[in-house]
N, C-alpha and C positions, 0 to 999 in steps of 0.2 A: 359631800360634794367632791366630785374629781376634780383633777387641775384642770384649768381654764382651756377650754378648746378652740377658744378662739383668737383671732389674731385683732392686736391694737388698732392697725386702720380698719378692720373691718367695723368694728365696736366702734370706731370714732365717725366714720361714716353716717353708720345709725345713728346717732349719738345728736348730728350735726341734722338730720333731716327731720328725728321726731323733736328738736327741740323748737324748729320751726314750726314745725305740725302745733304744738303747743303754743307757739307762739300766735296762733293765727285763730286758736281758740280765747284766749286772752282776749284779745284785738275783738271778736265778735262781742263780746262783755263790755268791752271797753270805748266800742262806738255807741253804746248804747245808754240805757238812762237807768237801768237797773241794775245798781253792785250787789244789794241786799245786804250790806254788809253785817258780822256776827262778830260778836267779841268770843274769842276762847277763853280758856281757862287761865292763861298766864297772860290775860289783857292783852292779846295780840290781836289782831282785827282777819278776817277771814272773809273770803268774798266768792260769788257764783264763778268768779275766773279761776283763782283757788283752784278751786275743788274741777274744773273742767278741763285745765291744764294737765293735773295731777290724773286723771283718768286717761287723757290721750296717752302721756308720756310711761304711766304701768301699764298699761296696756298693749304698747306697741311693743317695750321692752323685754313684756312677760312673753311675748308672740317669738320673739327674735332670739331671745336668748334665757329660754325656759328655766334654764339651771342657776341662774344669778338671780341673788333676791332681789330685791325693793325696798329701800329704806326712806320713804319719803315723808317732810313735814308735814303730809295731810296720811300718814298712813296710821291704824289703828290697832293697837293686838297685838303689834309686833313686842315680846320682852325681851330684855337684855341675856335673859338665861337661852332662847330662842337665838338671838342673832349672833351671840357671842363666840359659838358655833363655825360662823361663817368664814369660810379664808378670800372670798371675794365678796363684793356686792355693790348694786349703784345708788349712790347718797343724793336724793333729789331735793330742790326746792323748786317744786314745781310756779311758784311768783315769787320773786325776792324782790322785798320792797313795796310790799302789799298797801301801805299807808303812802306811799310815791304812786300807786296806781290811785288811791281813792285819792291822792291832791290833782290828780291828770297833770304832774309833773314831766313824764312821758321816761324817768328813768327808774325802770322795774325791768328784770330778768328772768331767764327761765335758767337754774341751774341746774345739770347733769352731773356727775362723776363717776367714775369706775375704780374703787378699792380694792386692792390685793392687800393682805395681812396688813390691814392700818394705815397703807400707804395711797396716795393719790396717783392714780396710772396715768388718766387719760378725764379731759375735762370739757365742757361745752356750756358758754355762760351766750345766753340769745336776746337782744336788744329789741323785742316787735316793733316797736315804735320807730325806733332811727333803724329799721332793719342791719342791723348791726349783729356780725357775727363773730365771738373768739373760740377757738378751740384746739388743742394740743393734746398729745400724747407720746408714753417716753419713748425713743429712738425718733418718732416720726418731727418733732418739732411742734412749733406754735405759731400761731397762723389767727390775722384779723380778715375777715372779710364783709363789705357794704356789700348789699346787694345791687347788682346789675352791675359789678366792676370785678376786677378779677382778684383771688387770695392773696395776702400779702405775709409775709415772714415777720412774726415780731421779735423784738428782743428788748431786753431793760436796757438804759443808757449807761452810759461814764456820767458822773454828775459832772455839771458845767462850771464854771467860775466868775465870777461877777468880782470887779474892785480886789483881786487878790485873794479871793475865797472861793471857797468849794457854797454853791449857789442850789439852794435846796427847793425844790418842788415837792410841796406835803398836801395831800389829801385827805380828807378826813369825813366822818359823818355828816350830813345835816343834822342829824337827831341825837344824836348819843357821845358824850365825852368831849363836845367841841373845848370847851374851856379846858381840861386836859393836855390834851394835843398843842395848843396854844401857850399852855406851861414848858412843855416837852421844846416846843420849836424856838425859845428863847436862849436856847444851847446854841443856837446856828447866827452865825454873822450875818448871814442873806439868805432870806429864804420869803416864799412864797405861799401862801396856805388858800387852798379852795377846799369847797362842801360838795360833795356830790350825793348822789342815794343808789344803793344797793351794791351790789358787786362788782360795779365798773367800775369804781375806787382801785381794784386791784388791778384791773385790767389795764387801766391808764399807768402804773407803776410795768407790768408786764410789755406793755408798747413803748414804752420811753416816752411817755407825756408827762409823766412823776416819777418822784425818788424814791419816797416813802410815804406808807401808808399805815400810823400807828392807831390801831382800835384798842381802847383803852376804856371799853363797855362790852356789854356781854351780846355774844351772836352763839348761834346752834351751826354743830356739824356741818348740815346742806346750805349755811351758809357762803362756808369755806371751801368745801372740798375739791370742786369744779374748780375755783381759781387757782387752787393749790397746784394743781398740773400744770396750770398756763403759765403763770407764775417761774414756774420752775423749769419749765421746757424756755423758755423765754431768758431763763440764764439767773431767774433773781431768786429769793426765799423766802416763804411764811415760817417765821418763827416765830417761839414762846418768850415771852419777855426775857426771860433767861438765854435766850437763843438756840431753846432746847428745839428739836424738830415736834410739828402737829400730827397728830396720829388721830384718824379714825374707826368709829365702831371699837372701841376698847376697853369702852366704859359703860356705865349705864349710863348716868349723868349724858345725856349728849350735849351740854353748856360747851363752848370751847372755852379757854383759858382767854386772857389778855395776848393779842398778837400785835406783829411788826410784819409791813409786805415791805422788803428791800428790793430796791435795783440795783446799781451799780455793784459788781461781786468783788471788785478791788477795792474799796473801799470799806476803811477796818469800820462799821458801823458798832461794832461790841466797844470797842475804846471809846469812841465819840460821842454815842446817847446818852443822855443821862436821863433816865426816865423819873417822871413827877412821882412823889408819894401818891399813891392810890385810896 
């Protein structure tokens, strides 16, 4: 593959309209009474939205931008000796939070990304439900938008202070490492913990609605990688418990490590956590 011929907004454009498109495939599954739901191989649940998403979203992308592969959670064949090859490619989850779609919870996302050499460029996480739109990419910024209102700028906060302290908003799973996170948050004089589901965990740390967001359970690649951009164009950071930077496509293994979504950038967050035994 040649170097990238295209230019970041135009890719985040695309980016922003097939993940509606996919959103709106969702939404037809989802008004409806048949999920048919399927357990996969690593007990994760798979549903006809899945799989309907996942074909809008490769497919409009292979149409638009032929030379960039496709690494999607529903995609098949693809091996590590195959992609490890690649100096670009886009990291999908075409449903995040597939067990948030089967509770009709209503928070589940369509994730996007676009990877250069391991890194996250440009990201688009799509809310069908609360039609709710984030998407970023690097020099252009980061950007929420509701439908039927106009785009708005986001960026992570200054934490606030409550009673003489730095006053913490943490986000966390419903489902995975709640108790954890609840170990971890007993470091903090004042602080706040809510549960959300899927990727808008990060997005709320990315808008200034939360501080941090410590996932301290295991999530895959297309997890991450979409918010990884939002996140960062938004001014905050995904890191490794170490506070080493996340990299995708690197490995085979596509598990990510134990992360931290931070907001405030002034804020020494390496001195101050003390994270729980694992």
């Amino acid at each position: 593959m040649s170097e990238l011929k295209y230019s970041f907004q135009s890719i985040l454009e695309q980016l922003v309209h097939t993940a509606k498109d996919a959103g709106d495939a969702i939404m037809d599954v989802y008004n409806s009474d048949d999920f048919n739901v399927q357990i996969k191989g690593d007990d994760s649940p798979l549903t006809r939205a899945d799989l309907a998403a996942h074909k809008v979203i490769t497919s409009q992308l292979q149409s638009h931008f032929p030379d960039i592969p496709c690494l999607s959670e529903e995609s098949e064949g693809i091996t590590f000796d195959e992609r490890r090859h690649w100096p670009y490619c886009f990291i999908i989850d075409p449903l995040d939070g597939t067990k948030e779609f089967i509770a009709r919870n209503d928070e589940f996302t369509v994730n996007i990304a676009l990877v250069i050499n391991g890194k996250s460029k440009a990201g688009v996480i799509y809310a069908p439900v609360l039609k709710t739109i984030y998407y970023a990419a690097e020099g252009i910024g980061a950007f929420k938008q509701v439908e039927g209102e106009s785009k708005q700028s986001i960026s992570v906060r200054e934490l606030p202070q409550k009673n003489g302290h730095h006053h913490f908003n943490v986000v966390a799973s419903r489902r995975h490492g709640l108790d954890k996170v609840e170990t971890l948050c007993q470091n903090f004089k004042s602080f706040e913990l809510v549960s959300r589901g899927s990727s808008l965990k990060m997005c709320l740390v990315a808008e200034g609605s939360a501080d941090l967001y410590p996932r301290l359970a295991l999530t895959s690649e297309w997890d991450t990688a979409a918010a990884q951009a939002i996140v960062e164009q938004a001014g905050g950071r995904l890191v490794q418990l170490d506070f080493s930077e996340m990299t995708y496509n690197q490995k085979e293994n596509i598990l990510n490590p134990f992360f931290l979504v931070l907001g405030d950038p002034n804020f020494d967050w390496q001195k101050e956590l003390v994270i729980p035994e694992l």
